[in-house]
C-alpha positions in Angstrom: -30.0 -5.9 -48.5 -33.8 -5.6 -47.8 -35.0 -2.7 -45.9 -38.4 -3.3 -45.2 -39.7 -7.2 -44.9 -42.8 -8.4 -47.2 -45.2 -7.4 -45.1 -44.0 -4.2 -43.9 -43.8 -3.0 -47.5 -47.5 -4.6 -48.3 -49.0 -2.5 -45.1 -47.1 0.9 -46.3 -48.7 -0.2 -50.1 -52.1 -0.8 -48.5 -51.6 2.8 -46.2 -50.2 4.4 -49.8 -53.4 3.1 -51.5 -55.9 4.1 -49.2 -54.6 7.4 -48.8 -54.8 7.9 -52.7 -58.4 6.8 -52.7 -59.2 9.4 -50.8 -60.8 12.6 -52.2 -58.5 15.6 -52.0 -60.5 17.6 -49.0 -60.4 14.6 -46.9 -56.4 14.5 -47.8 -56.2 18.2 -47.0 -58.2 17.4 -43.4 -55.5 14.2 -42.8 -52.4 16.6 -43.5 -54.3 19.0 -41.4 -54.5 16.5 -38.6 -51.0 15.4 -38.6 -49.6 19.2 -38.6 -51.7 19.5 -35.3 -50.4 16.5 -33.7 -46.7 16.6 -34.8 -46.7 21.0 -33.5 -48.9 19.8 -30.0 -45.8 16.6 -29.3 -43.1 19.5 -30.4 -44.8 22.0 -27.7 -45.0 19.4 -25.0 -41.8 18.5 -25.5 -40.7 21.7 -25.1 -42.7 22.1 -21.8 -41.1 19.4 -20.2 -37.6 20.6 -21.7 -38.3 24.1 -20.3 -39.8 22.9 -16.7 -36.4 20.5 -16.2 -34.1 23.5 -17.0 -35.8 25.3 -15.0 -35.3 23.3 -11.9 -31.9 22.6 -12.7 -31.7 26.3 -12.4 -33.4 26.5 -9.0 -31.0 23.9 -8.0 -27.9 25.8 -8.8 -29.0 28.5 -7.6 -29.8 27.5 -4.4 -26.2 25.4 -4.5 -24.4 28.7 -5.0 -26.1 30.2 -2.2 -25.1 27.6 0.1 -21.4 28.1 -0.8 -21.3 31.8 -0.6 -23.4 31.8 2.9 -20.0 28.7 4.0 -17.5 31.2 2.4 -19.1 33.7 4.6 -19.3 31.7 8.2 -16.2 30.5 7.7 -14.7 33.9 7.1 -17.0 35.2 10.0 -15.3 32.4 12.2 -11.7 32.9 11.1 -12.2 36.6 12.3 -13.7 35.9 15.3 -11.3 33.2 16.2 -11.6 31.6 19.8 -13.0 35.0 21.3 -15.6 34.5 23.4 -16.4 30.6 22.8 -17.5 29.0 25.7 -15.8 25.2 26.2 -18.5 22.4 26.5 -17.9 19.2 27.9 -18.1 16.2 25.7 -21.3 15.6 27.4 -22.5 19.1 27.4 -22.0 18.9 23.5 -24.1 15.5 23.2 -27.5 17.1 24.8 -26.8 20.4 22.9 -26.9 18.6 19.2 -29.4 16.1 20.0 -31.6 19.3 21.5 -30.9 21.7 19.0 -31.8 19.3 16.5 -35.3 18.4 17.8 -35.7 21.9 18.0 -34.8 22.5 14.3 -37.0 19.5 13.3 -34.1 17.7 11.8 -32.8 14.2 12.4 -29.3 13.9 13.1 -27.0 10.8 13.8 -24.4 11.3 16.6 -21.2 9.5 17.1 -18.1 9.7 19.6 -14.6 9.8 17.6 -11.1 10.3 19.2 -8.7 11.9 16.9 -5.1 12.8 18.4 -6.4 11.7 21.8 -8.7 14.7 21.3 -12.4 13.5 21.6 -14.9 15.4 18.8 -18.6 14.5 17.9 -19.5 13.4 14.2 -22.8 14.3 13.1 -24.1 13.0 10.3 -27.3 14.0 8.5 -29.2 12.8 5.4 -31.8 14.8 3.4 -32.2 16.9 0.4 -32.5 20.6 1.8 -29.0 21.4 3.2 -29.9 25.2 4.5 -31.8 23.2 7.2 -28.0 21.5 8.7 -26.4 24.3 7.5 -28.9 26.9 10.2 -28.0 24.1 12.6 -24.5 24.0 12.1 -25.0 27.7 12.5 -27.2 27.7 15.5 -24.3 24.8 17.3 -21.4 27.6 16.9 -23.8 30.2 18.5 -23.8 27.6 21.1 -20.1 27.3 21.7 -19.7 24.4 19.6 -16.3 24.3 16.9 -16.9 23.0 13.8 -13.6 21.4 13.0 -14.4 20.1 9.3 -17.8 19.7 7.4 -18.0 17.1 4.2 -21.3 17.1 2.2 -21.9 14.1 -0.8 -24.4 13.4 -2.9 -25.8 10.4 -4.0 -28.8 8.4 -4.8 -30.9 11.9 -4.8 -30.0 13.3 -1.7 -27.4 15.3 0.2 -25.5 13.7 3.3 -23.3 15.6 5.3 -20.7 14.8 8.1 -19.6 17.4 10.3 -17.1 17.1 12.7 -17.1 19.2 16.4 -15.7 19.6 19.5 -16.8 21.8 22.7 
């Protein structure tokens, strides 16, 4: 079984010959150049190696604060349980999301869902910087809203997330 075809091996012969013709400084300056070029690929390598794990690092970060901050509303919520929510009307609800989140600069898509006769508001919201729907979630439960359950995904590079309330 041949390795190397014909012509491949005539090229490395041609290559092997020219570099024996050379005198031994300019071999010395060839090495030389090839010790360069292999250590400045290895170091840029490297660079992008260490600029990816950093991000991913960033990322996790930033993923572990989100949970701990949910941990902590939701524990915040359990203690404070129904005292002192105000009920909002279906409608009342509507104008509330829709202005909270042109005040937050966020776009938001609202839908009307029954479940057990009991009518809530989806949201659903699409991005890559989920503290901005987390502060609104936060800012809609300051407002008397309930959040009744909250599912984020990822996919194709972004975050979506689907929260469901009720007044």
């Amino acid at each position: 079984m041949q390795l190397l075809s014909p012509s491949t091996k005539r090229l490395l012969q041609n290559g092997l010959d020219w570099y024996r013709g050379l005198k031994a400084r300019e071999r010395w300056m060839l090495l030389g150049l090839a010790v360069v070029l292999v250590f400045l690929g290895g170091q840029r390598v490297y660079q992008v190696y260490q600029a990816h794990k950093e991000e991913l690092v960033m990322r996790m970060e930033t993923a572990q604060n989100n949970l701990l901050w949910l941990e902590e509303s939701r524990l915040q919520l359990a203690r404070l349980g129904n005292q002192g929510v105000v009920e909002l009307s279906e409608q009342q609800l509507l104008d509330t999301l829709g202005k909270l989140a042109e005040e937050l600069g966020i776009t938001v898509e609202l839908s009307d869902v029954e479940v057990d006769k009991r009518p809530f508001v989806r949201v659903t919201w699409k991005g890559k910087n989920l503290s901005r729907f987390m502060h609104y979630l936060s800012a809609l439960t300051q407002r008397g809203a309930n959040v009744k359950s909250l599912q984020v995904t990822r996919g194709g590079g972004s975050l979506t997330a689907r929260a469901q309330l009720e007044g």
